[in-house]
C-alpha positions as CSV (number, residue, x, y, z in Angstrom):
1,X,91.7,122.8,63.1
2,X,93.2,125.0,65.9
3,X,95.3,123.2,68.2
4,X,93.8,123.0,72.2
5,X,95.8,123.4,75.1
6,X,96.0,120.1,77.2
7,X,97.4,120.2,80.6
8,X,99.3,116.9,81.0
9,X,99.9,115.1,84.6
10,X,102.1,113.3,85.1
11,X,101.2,111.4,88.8
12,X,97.6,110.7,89.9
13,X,98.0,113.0,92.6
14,X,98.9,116.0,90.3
15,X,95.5,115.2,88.9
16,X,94.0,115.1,92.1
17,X,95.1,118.7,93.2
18,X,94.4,119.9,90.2
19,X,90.6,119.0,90.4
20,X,90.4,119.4,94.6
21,X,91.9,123.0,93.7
22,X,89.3,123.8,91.7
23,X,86.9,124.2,94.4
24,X,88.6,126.5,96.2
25,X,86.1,128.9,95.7
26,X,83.3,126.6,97.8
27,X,81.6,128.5,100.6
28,X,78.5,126.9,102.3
29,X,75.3,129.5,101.7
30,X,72.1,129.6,103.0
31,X,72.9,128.0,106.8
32,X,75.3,125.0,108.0
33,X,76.1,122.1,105.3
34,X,74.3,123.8,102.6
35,X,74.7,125.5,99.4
36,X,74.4,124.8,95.4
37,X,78.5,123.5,95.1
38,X,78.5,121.5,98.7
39,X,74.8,119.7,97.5
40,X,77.0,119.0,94.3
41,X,79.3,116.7,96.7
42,X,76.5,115.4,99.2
43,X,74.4,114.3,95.9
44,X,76.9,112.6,94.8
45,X,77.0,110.0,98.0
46,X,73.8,110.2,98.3
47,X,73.4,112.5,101.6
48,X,71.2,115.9,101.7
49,X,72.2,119.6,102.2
50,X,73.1,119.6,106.2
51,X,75.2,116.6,106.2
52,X,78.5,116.9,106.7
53,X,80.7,117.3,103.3
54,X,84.3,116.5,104.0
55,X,84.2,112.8,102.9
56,X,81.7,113.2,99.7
57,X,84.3,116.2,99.0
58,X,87.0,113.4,99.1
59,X,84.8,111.2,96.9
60,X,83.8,112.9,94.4
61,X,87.6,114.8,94.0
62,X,88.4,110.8,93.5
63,X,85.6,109.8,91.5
64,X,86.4,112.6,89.2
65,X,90.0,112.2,89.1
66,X,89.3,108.5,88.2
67,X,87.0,109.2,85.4
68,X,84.5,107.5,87.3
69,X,85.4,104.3,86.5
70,X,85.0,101.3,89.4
71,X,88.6,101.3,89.9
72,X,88.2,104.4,92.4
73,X,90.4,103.1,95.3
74,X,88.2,104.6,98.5
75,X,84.4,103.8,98.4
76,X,82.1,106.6,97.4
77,X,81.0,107.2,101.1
78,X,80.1,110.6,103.0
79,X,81.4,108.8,106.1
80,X,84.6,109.3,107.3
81,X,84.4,106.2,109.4
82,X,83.7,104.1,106.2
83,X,87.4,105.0,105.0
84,X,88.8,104.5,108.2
85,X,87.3,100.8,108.0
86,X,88.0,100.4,104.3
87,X,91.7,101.6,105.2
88,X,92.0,99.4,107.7
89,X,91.1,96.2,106.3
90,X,92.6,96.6,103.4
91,X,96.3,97.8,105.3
92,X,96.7,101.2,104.2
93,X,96.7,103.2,107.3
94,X,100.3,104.8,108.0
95,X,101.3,106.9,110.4
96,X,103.9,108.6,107.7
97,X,101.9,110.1,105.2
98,X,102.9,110.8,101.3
99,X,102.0,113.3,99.4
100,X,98.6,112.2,97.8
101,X,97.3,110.5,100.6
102,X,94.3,111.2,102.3
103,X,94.1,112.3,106.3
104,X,91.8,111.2,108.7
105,X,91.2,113.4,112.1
106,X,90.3,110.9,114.5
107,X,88.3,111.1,118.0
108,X,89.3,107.7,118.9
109,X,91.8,104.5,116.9
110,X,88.0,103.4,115.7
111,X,86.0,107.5,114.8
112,X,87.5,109.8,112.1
113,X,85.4,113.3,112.0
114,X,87.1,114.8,109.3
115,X,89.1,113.9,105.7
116,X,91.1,115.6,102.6
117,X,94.2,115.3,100.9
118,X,98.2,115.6,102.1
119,X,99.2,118.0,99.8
120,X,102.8,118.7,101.0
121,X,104.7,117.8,103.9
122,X,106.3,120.4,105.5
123,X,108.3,117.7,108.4
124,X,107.8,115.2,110.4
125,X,105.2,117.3,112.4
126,X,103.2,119.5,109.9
127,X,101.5,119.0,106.7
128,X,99.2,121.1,104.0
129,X,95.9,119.2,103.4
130,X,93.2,120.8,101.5
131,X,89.5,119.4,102.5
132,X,85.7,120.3,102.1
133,X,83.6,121.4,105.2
134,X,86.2,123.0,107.1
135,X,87.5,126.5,108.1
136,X,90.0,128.8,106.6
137,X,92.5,127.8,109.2
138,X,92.1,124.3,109.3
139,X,91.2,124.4,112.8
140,X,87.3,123.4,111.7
141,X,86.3,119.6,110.8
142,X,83.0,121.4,110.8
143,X,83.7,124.9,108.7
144,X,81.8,126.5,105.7
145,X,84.2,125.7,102.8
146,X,87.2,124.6,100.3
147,X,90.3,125.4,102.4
148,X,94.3,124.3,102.1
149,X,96.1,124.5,104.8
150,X,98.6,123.2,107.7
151,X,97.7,120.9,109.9
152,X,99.5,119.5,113.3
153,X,100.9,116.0,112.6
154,X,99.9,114.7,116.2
155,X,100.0,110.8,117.0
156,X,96.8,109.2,117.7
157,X,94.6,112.2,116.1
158,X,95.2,112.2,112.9
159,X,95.9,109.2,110.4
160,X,96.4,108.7,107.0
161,X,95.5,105.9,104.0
162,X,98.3,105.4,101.6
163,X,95.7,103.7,99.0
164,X,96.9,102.1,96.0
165,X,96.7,104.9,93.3
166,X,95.6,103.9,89.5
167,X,97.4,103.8,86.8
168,X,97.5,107.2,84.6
169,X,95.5,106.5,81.7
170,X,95.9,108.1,78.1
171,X,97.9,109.3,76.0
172,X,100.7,111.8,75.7
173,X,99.5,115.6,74.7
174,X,101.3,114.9,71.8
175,X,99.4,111.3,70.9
176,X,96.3,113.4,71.7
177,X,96.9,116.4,69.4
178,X,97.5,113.9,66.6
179,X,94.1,112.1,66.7
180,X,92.2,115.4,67.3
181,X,93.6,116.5,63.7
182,X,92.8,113.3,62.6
């Protein structure tokens, strides 16, 4: 049997990027909030091409990442407003984000517009995020596409829920490679 290659993570959030970064190549076609890949994410909460993207982006990235399972931490929601709730009552809203965590652009303490995923911080003031249905510089809760990139850390516009990540589950690439020979 030939061997396969298995790329191993070792954090949920590697696993995460890896998946989110795979859509990269997302561009809305055919008019705003539409297109084959961004339908992909609005069918999967249940909205219609037109909707906004940005939190059935975050969704399914998670959903996918989780296998699917009913552990997934955030609700499968296209609302960014549904998080914001969900984060709230259940006390993960910070102010100093991680790595992993997922941003919120807010209009007001009680109306996030926008989501995606802290990627890196870069200080106390900037971060990369990488999100669905924004622009190629970030400055778009409203763009045509996949994009990483910085975003302004400013207090009282932007949020972020540290939700409790799930356990990795699986075996080691080695484990693996053993009971596909098998």
């Amino acid at each position: 049997m030939t061997p396969i290659s298995i790329a191993p993570f070792s954090t949920f959030e590697e696993m995460v990027f890896w998946i989110a970064r795979r859509f990269l190549f997302v561009r809305e076609v055919g008019g705003a909030n539409k297109g084959l890949w961004v339908q992909l994410f609005q069918q999967y909460t249940g909205t219609h091409p037109g909707d906004s993207w940005c939190a059935s982006y975050v969704s399914y990235v998670l959903g996918v990442a989780s296998g699917g399972a009913s552990n997934v931490m955030l609700p499968k929601t296209a609302s960014c407003d549904v998080m914001l709730e969900v984060a709230r009552a259940n006390g993960w809203l910070t102010e100093a984000p991680q790595v992993g965590d997922v941003f919120l652009l807010l209009n007001s303490p009680a109306d996030a517009h926008h989501t995606g995923f802290v990627t890196a911080i870069k200080g106390p003031m900037l971060i990369t995020g990488i999100a669905g249905n924004t622009s190629a510089d970030g400055r778009s809760s409203n763009g045509d596409r996949v994009a990483e990139h910085d975003l302004s850390v400013t207090k009282g516009k932007i949020t972020f829920v540290h939700y409790p990540r799930p356990p990795m589950l699986g075996a080691s690439p080695s484990t693996l490679l053993e009971e596909i020979s098998q």
